[in-house]
C-alpha positions as CSV (number, residue, x, y, z in Angstrom):
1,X,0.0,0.0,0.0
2,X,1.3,3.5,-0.7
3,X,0.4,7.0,0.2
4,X,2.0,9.5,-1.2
5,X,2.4,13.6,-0.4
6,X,1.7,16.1,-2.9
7,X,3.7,14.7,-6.1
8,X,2.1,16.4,-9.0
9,X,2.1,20.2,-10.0
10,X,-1.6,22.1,-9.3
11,X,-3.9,22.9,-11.8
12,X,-3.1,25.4,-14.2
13,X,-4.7,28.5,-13.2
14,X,-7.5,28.0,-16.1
15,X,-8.3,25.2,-13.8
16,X,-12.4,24.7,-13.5
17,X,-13.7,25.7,-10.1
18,X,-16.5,22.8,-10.2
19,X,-16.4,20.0,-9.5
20,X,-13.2,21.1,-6.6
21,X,-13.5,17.6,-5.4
22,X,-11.9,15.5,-8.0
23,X,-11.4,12.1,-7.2
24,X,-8.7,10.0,-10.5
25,X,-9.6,6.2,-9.9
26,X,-8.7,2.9,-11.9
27,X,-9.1,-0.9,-10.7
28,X,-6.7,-3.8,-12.1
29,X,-9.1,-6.7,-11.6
30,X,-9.1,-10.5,-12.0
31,X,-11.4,-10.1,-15.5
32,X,-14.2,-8.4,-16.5
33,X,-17.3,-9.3,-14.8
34,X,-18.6,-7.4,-11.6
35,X,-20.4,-10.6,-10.1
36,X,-17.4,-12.9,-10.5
37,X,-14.4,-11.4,-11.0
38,X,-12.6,-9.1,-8.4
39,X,-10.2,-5.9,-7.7
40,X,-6.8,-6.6,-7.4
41,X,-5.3,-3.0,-7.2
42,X,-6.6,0.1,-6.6
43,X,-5.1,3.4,-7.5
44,X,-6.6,7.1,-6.5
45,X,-5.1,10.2,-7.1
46,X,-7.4,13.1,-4.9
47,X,-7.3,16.6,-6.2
48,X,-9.3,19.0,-4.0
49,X,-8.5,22.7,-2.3
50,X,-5.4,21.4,-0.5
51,X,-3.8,19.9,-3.6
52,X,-2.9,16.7,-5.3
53,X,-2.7,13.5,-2.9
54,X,-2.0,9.7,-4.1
55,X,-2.9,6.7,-2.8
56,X,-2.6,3.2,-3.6
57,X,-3.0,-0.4,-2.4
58,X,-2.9,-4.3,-3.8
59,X,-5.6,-6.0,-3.0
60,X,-5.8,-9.7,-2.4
61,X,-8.5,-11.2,-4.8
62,X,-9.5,-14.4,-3.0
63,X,-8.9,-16.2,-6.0
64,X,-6.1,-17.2,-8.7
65,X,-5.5,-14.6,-10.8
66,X,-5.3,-16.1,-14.5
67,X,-2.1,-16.1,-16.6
68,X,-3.4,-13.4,-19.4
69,X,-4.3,-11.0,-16.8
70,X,-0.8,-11.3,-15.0
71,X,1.0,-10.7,-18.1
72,X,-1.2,-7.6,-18.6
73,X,-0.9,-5.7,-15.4
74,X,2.3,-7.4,-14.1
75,X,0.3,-8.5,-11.3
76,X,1.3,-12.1,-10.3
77,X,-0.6,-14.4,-7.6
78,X,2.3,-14.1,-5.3
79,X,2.1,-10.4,-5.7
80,X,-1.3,-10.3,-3.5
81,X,-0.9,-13.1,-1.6
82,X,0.0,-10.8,1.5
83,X,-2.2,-7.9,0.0
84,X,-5.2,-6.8,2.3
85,X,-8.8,-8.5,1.0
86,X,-10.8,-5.4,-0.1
87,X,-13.3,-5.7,3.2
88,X,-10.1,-4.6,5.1
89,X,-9.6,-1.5,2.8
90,X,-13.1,-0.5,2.5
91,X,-13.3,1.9,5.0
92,X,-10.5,3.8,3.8
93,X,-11.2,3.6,1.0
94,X,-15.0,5.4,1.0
95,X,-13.4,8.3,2.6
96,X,-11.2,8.4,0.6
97,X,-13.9,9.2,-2.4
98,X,-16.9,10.7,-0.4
99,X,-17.7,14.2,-1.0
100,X,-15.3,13.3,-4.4
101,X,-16.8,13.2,-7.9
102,X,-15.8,9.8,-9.4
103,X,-13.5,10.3,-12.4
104,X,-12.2,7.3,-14.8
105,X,-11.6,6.2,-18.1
106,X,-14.7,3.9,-19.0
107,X,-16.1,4.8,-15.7
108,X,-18.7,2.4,-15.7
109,X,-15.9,-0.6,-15.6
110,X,-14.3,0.5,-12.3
111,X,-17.4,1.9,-10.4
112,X,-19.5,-1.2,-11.0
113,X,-16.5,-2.8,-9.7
114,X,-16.6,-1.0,-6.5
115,X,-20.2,-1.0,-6.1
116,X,-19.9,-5.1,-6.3
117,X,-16.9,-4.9,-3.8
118,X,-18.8,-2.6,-1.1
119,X,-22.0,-4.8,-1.7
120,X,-19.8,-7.8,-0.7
121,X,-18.4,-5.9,2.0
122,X,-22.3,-4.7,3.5
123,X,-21.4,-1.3,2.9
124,X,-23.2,1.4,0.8
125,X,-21.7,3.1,-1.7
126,X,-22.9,5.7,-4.7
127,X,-21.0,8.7,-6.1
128,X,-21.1,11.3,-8.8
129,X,-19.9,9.8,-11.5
130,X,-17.6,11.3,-14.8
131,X,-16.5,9.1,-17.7
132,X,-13.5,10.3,-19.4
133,X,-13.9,8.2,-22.2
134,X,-17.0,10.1,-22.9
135,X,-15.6,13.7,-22.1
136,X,-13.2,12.6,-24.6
137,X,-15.5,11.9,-27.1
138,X,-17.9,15.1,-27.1
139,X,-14.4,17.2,-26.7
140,X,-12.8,15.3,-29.8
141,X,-15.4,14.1,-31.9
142,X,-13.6,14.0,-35.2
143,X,-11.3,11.1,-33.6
144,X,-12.5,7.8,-33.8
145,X,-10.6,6.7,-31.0
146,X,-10.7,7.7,-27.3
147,X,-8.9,4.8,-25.3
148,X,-6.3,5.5,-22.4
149,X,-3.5,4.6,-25.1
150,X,-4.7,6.7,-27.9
151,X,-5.5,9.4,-25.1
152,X,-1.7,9.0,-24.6
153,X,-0.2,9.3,-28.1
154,X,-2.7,12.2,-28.7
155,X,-1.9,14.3,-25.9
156,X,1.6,13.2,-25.6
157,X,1.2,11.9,-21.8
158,X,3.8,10.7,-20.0
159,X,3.4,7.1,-18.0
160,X,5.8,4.7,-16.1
161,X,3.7,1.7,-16.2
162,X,0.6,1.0,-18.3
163,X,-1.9,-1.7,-16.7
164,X,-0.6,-0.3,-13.3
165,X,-3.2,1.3,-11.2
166,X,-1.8,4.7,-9.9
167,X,-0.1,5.0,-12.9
168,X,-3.2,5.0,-15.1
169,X,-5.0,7.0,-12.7
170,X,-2.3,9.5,-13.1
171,X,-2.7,9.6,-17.0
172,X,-6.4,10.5,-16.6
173,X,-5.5,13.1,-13.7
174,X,-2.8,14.4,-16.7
175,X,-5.4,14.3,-19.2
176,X,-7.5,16.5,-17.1
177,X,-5.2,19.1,-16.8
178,X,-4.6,18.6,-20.5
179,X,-7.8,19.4,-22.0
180,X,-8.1,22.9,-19.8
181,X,-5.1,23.9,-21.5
182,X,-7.3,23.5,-24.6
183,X,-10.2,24.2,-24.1
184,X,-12.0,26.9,-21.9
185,X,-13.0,25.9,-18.1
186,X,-16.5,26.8,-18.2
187,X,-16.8,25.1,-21.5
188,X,-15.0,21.5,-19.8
189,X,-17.6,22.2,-16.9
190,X,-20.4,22.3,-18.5
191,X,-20.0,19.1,-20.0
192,X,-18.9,17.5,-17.3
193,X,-22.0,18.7,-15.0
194,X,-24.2,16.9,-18.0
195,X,-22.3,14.0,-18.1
196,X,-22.0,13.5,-14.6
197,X,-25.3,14.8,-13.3
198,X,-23.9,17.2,-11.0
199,X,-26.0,18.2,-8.1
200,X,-27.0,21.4,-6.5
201,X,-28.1,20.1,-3.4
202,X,-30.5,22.1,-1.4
203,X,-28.6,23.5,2.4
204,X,-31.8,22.5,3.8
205,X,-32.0,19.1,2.7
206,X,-30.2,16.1,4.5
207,X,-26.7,15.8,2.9
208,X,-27.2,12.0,3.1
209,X,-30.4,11.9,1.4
210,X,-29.3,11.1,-1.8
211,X,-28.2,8.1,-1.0
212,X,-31.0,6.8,0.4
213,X,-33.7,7.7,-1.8
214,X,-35.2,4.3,-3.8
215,X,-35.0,3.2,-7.0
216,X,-38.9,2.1,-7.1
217,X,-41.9,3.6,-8.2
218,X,-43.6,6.0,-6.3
219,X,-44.4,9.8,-5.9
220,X,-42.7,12.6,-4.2
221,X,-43.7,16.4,-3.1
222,X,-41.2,19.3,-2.4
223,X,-42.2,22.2,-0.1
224,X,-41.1,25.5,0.6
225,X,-39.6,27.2,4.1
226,X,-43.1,27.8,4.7
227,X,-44.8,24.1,4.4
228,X,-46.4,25.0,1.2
229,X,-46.5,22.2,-1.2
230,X,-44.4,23.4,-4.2
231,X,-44.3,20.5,-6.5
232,X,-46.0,17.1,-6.9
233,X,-44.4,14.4,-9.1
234,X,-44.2,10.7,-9.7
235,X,-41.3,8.5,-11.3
236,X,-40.6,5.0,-12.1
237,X,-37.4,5.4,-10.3
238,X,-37.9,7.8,-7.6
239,X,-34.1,8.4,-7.1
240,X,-33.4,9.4,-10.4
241,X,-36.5,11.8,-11.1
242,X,-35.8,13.6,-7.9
243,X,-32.1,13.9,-7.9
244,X,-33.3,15.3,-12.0
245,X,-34.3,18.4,-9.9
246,X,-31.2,19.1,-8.6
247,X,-29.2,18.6,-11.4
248,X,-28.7,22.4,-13.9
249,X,-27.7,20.1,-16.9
250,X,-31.3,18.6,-16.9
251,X,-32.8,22.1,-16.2
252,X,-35.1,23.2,-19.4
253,X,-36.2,26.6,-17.7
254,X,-35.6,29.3,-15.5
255,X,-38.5,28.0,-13.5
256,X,-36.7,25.0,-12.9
257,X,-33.8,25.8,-11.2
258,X,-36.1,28.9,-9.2
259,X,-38.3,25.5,-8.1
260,X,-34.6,23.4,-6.8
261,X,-33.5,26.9,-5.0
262,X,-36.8,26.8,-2.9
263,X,-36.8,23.1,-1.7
264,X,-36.5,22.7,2.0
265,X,-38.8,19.2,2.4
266,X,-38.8,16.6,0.5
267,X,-41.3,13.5,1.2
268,X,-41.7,10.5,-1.1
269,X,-43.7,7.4,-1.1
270,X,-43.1,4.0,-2.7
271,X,-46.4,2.5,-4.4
272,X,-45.2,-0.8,-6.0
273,X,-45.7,0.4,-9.5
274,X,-46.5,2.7,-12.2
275,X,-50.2,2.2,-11.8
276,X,-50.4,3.1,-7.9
277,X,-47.9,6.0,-9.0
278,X,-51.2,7.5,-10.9
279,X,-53.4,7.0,-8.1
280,X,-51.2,8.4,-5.3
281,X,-49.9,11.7,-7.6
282,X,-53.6,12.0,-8.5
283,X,-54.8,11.8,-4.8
284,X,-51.7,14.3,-3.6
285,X,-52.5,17.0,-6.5
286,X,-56.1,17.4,-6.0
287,X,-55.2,17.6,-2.0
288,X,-52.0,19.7,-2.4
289,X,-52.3,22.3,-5.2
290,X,-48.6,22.4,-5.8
291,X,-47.3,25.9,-7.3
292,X,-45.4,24.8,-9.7
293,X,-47.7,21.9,-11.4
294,X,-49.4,22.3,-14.8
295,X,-53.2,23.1,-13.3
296,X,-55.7,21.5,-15.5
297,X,-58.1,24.0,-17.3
298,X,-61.3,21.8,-15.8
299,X,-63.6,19.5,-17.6
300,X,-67.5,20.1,-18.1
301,X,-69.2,17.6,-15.0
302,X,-68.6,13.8,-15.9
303,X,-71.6,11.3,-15.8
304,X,-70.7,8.7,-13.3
305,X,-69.3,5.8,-15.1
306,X,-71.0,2.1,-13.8
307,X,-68.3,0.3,-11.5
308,X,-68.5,-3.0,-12.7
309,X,-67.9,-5.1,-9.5
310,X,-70.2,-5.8,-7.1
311,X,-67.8,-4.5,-4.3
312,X,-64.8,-3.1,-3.8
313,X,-61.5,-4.9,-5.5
314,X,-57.9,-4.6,-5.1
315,X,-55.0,-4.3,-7.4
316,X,-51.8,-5.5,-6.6
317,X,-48.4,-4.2,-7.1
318,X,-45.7,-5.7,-5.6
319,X,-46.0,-6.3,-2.1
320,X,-49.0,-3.5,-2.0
321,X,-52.5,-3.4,-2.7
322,X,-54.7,-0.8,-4.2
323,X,-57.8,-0.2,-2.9
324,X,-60.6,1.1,-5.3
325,X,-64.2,1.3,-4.8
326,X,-66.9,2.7,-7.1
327,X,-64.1,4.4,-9.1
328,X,-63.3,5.9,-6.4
329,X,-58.9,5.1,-4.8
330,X,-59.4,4.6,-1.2
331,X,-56.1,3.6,-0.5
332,X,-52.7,1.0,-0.8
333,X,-52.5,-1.6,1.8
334,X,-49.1,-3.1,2.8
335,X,-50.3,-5.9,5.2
336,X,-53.8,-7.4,6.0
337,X,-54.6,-5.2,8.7
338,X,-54.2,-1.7,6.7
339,X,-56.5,-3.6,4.1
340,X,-58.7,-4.5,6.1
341,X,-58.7,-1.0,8.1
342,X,-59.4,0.3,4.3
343,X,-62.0,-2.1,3.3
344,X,-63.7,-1.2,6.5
345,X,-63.9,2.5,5.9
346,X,-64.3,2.8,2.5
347,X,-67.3,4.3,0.6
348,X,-68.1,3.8,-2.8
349,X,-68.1,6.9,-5.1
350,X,-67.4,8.4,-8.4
351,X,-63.8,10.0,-9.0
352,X,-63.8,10.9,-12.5
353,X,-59.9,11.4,-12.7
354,X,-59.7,7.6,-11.2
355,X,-62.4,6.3,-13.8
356,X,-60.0,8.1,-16.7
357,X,-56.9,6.6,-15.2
358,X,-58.4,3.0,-14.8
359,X,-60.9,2.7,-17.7
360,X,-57.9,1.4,-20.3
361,X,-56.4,-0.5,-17.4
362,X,-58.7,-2.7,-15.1
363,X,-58.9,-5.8,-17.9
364,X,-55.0,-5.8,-17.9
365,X,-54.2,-6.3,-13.9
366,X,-55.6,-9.3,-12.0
367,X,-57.5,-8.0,-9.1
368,X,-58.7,-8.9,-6.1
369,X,-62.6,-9.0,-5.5
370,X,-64.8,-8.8,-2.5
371,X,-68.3,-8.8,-2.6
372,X,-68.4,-6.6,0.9
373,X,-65.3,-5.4,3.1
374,X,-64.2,-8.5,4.9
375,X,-64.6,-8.8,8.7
């Protein structure tokens, strides 16, 4: 394992002033599959307000590695044999990279990698992620070729050893302060906010919370200082739709990034799928009145539609169930006992924005059918 002081010269003064926290990673690794295969080095050069800091570590595999790859990297079996397993570097390695965007050359390779390690290791891990490979490619898109060693003969970057894990982090960290001697450093960072999905994270939100918003269906509302209910939404991955609001590269308007600079609550619910999704964002309009939702211009009154059912019936979506009564949404049950709490209080009705949401959809979801609310 080595950690090295200061070792490279600072940024050159065009230097881009976001992201500061810049984080140069590569993996050697025992092949190329996540799920099987594993890290046998780790290299990580840190770049941030205090300057340029190295670090690097073998790691032992837990398994042979094969003959191909040891030629490749240099690596050899007896190599890692006394090397740390990666569950003993974890630690260090996480804060090592939080607060750091994630920056490597085919980035999905070596943070899949590390999200398989940390999994294996019970620990969470996400970051902000940057692909060189594809900052290379929207900065030079009349070359055809955008790997580490044409990267290399293009820029004319100097490296000790290729296949060696500080040493190609280095050549990205190299190629970084390459390309802002080319090219200006609001143009690199604008790129790299899109490519990356940079975040402007609200002061008043919980730091953490980005990691531990779901990827599952659902429906979310943002409020103001005040309590006032400013948006309403629903996603098929909540994480990604609400982390879309505090990103500028996916802002189309003005109006969007006025909405992200008034957030100061954030509440979300999971609903099993995209159908509850409709129900619950349906339910949490009409109640909330969000400001910044698309009001509907109103409808002319609706004849009630016929429910077809005798009773009430239930629609399930993963482990929930969706209550509905006389096209009317009652409610989503997560055990027996909220069911039946719902079945017992419900009312049949007419809801005409339920009836339009349903109508197309009943005949394709296998429900669940009571005569009269169960005792």
């Amino acid at each position: 394992m080595t950690d090295l002081a200061p070792s490279l010269a600072s940024p050159p003064s065009s230097s881009p002033s976001a992201p500061p926290r810049l984080a140069f990673v590569d993996l050697e690794t025992t092949g190329t599959a996540p799920h099987s295969d594993r890290i046998t080095e780790i290299g990580i050069v840190q770049v941030d307000e205090d300057g340029v800091r190295e670090w690097s570590s073998l790691v032992n595999p837990e398994r042979p590695i094969p003959r191909m790859i040891q030629s490749l990297t240099g690596i050899s079996n007896a190599m890692v044999a006394g090397a740390p397993r990666f569950a003993e570097l974890a630690g260090d390695i996480a804060a090592r990279l939080r607060g750091y965007t994630f920056i490597a050359h085919n980035a999905g390779f070596d943070y899949g990698f590390l999200r398989h390690e940390f999994q294996r290791a019970g620990l969470p891990f996400r970051a902000q992620v940057l692909c060189t490979v594809r900052l290379s490619r929207r900065l030079y898109p009349h070359y055809r070729s955008h790997g580490l060693d044409a990267l290399i003969a293009r820029h004319g970057l100097r490296v000790e050893v290729r296949h060696r894990a500080l040493d190609d982090a280095r050549l990205i960290w190299h190629f970084w302060q390459d390309i802002h001697r080319e090219f200006p450093a609001a143009h690199i960072a604008g790129i790299a906010d899109a490519l990356s999905g940079r975040l402007e994270w609200p002061a008043a939100l919980d730091p953490d919370l980005p990691d531990r918003l779901p990827e599952t269906p659902g429906v979310y509302t943002l409020r103001n200082a005040n309590g006032v209910a400013l948006y309403v939404g629903r996603a098929d991955r909540l994480r990604d739709k609400i982390l879309a609001h505090f990103q500028p590269a996916r802002w189309r308007s003005a109006k969007a990034g006025r909405l992200a600079a008034q957030v100061h609550d954030l509440a979300w619910q999971e609903t099993g799928g995209a159908l509850g999704a409709l129900l619950h964002e349906n339910r949490l309009l009409r109640a909330l009145e969000p400001l910044h939702n698309r009001r509907s211009r109103g409808t002319a009154p609706q004849a009630a539609a016929e429910w077809p059912y005798p009773g009430p019936v239930g629609i399930r979506e993963s482990r929930l169930i969706h209550v509905l009564h006389g096209w009317q949404f009652i409610g989503t049950a997560s055990s027996d006992e909220t069911m039946h709490e719902l079945l017992d209080g419900s009312r049949a009705g007419y809801d005409h924005d339920v009836y339009r949401i349903l109508r197309d959809r009943l005949h394709l979801v296998p429900l669940l059918k009571w005569d009269a609310p169960p005792r």
